[in-house]
C-alpha positions as CSV (number, residue, x, y, z in Angstrom):
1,X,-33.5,-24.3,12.3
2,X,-33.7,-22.1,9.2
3,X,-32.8,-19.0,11.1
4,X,-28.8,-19.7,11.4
5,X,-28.2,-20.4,8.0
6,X,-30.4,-17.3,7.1
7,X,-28.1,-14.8,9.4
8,X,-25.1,-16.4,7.8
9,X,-25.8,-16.2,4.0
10,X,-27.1,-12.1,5.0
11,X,-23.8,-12.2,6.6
12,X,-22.3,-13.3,3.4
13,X,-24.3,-10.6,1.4
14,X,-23.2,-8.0,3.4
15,X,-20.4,-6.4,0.8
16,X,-18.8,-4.5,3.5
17,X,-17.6,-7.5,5.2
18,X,-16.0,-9.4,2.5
19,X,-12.0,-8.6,2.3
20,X,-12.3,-7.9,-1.5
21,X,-14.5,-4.6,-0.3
22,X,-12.1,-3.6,1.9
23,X,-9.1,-3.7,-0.6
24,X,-11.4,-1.7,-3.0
25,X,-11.9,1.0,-0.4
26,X,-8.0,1.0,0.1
27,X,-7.6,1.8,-3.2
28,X,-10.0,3.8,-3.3
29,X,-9.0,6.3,-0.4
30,X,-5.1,5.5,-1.7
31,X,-5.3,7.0,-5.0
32,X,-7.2,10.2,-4.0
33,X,-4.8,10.4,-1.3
34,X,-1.9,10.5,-3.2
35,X,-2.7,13.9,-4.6
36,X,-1.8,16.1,-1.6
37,X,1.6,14.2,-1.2
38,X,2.2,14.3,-5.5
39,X,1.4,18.2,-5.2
40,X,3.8,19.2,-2.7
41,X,6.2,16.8,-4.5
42,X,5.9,18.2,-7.5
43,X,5.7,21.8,-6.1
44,X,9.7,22.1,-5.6
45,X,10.6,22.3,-9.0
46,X,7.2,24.0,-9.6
47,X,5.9,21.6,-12.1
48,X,8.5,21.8,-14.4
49,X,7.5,19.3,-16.6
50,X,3.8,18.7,-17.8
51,X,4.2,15.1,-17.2
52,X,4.4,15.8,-13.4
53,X,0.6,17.1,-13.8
54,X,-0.1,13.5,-15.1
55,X,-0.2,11.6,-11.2
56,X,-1.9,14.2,-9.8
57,X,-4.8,14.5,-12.1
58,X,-4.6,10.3,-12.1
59,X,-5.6,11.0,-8.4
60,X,-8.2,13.1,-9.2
61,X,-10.0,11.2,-11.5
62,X,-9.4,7.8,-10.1
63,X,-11.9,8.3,-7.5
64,X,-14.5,9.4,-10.0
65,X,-14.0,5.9,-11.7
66,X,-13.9,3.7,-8.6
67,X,-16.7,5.0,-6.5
68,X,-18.7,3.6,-9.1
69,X,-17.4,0.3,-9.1
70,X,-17.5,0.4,-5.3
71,X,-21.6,0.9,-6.1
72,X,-21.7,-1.4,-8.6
73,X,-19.7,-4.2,-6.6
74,X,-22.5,-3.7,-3.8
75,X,-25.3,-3.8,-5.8
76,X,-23.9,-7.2,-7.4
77,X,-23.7,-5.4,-11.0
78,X,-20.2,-7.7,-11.5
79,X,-19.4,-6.5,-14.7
80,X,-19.6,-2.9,-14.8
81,X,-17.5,-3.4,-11.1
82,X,-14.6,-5.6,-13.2
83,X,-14.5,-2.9,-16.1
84,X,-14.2,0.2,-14.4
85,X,-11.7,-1.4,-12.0
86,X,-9.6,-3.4,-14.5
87,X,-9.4,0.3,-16.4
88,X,-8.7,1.8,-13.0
89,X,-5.8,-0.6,-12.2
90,X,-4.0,-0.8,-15.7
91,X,-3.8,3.5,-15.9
92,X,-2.8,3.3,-12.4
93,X,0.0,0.8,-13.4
94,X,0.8,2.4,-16.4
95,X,1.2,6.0,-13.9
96,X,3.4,4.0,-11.8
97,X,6.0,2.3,-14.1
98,X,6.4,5.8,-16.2
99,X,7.0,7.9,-13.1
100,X,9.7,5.3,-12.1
101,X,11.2,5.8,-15.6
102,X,10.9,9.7,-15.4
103,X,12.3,9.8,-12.2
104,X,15.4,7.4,-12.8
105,X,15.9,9.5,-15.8
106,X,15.9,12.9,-14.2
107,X,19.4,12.2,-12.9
108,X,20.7,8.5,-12.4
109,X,20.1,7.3,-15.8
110,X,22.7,10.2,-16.8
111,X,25.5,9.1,-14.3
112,X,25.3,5.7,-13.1
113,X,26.4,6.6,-9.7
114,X,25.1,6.1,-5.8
115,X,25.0,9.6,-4.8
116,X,23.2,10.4,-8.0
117,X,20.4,7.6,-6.9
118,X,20.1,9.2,-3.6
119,X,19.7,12.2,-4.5
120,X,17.5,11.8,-7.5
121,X,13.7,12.1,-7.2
122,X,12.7,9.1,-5.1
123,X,12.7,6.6,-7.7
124,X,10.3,4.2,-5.8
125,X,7.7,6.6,-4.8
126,X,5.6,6.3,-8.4
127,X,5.3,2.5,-7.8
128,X,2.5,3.3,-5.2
129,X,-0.1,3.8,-8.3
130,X,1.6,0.5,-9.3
131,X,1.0,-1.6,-6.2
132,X,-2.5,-0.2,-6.1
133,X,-2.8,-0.5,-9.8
134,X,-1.9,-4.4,-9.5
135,X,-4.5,-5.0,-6.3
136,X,-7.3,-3.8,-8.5
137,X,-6.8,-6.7,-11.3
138,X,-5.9,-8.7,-8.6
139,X,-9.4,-8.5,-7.3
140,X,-10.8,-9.2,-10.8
141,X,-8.3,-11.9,-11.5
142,X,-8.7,-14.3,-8.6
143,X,-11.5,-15.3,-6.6
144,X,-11.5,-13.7,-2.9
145,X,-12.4,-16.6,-1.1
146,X,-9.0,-18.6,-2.1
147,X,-5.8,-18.7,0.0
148,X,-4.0,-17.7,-3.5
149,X,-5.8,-14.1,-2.8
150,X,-5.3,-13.9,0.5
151,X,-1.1,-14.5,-0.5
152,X,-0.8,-12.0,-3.4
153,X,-2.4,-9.3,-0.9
154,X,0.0,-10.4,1.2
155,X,2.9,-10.1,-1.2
156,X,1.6,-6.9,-2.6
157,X,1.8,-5.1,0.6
158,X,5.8,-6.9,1.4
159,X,6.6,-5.2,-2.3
160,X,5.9,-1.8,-0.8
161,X,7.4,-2.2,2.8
162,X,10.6,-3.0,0.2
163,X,10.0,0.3,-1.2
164,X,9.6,2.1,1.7
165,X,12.4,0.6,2.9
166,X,14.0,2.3,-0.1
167,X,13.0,5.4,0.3
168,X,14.0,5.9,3.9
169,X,17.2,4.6,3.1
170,X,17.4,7.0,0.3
171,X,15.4,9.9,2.3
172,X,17.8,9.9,5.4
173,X,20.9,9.2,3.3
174,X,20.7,12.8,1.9
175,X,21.7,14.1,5.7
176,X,23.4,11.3,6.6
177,X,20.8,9.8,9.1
178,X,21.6,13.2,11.1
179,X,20.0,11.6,13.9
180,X,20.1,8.2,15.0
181,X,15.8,8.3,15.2
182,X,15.9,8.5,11.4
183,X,17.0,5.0,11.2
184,X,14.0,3.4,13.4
185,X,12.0,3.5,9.7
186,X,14.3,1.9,8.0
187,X,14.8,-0.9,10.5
188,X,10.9,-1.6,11.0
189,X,10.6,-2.2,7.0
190,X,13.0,-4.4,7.3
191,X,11.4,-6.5,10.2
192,X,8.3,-6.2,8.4
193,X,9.5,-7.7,5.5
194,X,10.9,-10.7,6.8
195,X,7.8,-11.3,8.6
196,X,6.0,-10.8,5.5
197,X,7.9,-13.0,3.6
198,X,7.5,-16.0,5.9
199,X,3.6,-17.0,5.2
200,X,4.7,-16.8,1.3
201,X,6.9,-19.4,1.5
202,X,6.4,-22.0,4.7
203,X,3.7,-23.3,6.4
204,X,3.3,-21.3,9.4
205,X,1.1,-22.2,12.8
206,X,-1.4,-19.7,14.2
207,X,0.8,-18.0,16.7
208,X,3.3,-16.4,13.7
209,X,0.2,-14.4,12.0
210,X,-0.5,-13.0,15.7
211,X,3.1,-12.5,15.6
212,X,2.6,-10.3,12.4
213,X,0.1,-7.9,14.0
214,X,1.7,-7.1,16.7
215,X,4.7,-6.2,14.1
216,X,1.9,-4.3,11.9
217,X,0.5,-2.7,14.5
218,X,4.5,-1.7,15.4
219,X,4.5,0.0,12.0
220,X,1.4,2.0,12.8
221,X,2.9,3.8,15.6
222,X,6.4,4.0,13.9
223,X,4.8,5.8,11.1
224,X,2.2,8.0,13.2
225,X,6.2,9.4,15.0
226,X,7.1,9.5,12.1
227,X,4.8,12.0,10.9
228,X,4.6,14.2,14.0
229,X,8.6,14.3,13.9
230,X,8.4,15.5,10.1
231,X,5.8,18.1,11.4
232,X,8.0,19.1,13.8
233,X,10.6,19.3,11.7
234,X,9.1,21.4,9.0
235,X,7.0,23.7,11.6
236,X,10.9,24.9,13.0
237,X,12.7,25.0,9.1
238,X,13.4,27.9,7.7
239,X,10.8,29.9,4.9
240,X,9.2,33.0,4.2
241,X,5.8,30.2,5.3
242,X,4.2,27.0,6.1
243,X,4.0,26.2,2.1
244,X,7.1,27.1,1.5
245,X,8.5,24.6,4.7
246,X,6.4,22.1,3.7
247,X,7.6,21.7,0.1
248,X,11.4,21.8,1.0
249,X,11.4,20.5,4.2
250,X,11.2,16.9,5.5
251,X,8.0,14.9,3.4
252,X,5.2,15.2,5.5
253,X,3.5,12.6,4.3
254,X,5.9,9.8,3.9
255,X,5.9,8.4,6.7
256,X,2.5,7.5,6.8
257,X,3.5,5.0,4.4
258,X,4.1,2.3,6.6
259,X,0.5,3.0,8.5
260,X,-0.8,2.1,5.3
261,X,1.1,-0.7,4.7
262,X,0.1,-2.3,8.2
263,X,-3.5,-1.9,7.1
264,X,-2.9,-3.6,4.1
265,X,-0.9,-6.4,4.8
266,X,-3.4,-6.9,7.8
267,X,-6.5,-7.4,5.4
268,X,-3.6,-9.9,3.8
269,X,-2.6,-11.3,6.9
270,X,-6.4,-11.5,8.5
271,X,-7.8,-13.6,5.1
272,X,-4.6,-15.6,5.1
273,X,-5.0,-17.1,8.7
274,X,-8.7,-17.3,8.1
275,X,-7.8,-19.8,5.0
276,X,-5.5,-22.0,6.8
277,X,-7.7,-22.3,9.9
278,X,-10.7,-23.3,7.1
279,X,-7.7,-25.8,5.6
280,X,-7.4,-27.2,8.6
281,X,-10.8,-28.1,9.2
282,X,-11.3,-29.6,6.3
283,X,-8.7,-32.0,6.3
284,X,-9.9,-32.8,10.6
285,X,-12.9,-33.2,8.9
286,X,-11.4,-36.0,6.0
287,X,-9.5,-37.9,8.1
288,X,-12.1,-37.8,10.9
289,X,-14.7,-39.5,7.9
290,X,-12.2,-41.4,6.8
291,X,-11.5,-43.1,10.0
């Protein structure tokens, strides 16, 4: 009799199964990641400004500050896990909101106009070390085994299919959506985000969180063309070499954005319809008692 309830609570125990650890190791892997993408970034202008060295050395260190809290979350040593990771996610905020400043300021905040907004540095594109930022505290703030978790994941990962809605908007604007492909991006963000928004705001049955996977999973490949097409795109531009492509042709690694997203908003999505289903066992449960 003992031997269920034993395999459950070791079920329980096991870190790498909880939600909560798998947002860590999203951020984790998301803020080290960001450094090839912030280098080539930064590379057109050649670092011009020392504070573009600031994001890129962010993703450097980050790692050497979370892997720790990773360890220390599966060892159960709570608090060192909630300091490292609530120091973690403010810097990483702090990144964000001053690269969205610094980039506004590079151009738009000097003439107020459209074109100077699309052609600026993507304004949106610091606001990753934001979102990432805010999922850390999130994971200190509220307990993981709540729906209210389960919804601001949710809501985190709809905030960045916004921006990366932006950005291709912005991106392809600058040729003028050349080719009719280049607005397939744009148009999946935007079904992802009404999907997204749904669960936030109404009761939804079972079938609409299948409903978002299948438009998740729709992102995956999107973004996985996406890449290959910017590949393609850079491997055929023309420069003296690959480098040289890379940093002035199409952004290799933008769209694997939405990939990311979908992996995101899954672990939302997943925890979310795991919370209702317990919801609505609990109340069969009540009004079968109470009958």
């Amino acid at each position: 009799m003992n031997r269920p309830r034993n395999s459950a609570r070791k079920m329980e125990n096991n870190w790498l199964r909880q939600p909560l650890a798998w947002v860590e190791l999203f951020a984790l892997f998301n803020l080290g990641g960001l450094a090839p993408d912030i280098f080539l970034a930064h590379s057109t202008n050649q670092f011009q400004s020392r504070a573009e060295w600031v994001p890129l050395i962010f993703s450097f260190a980050a790692p050497v500050l979370l892997a720790p809290a990773i360890w220390a979350l599966a060892t159960k040593k709570l608090r060192l896990w909630r300091v490292l990771g609530n120091v973690t996610g403010w810097l990483s905020v702090l990144v964000g909101v001053a690269g969205l400043v610094l980039h506004l300021k590079s151009q738009f905040f000097q003439q107020w106009t459209l074109a100077s907004l699309v052609y600026a540095a993507p304004f949106v594109a610091p606001l990753a070390y934001t979102g990432i930022g805010l999922l850390l505290i999130l994971n200190r703030s509220v307990n993981a085994c709540l729906r209210e978790w389960a919804e601001w994941v949710v809501f985190l990962a709809l905030g960045g299919f916004i921006g990366n809605f932006i950005i291709s908007l912005t991106d392809h604007a600058q040729n003028g959506f050349f080719r009719q492909v280049e607005w397939v991006p744009v148009i999946a963000s935007a079904f992802a985000v009404g999907f997204l928004t749904v669960p936030l705001v109404a009761r939804v049955p079972r079938v609409f969180f299948n409903a978002c996977f299948v438009v998740l999973a729709i992102q995956i490949f999107v973004g996985f063309a996406g890449f290959a097409l910017h590949v393609h795109a850079d491997l055929h531009a023309v420069g003296k070499n690959l480098f040289e492509k890379a940093i002035h042709g199409a952004p290799i690694f933008a769209p694997l954005l939405l990939p990311n997203l979908a992996i995101l908003a899954g672990i939302g999505i997943w925890t979310l319809r795991a919370r209702v289903d317990e919801g609505l066992m609990d109340s069969r449960i009540i009004s079968a008692s109470e009958a």
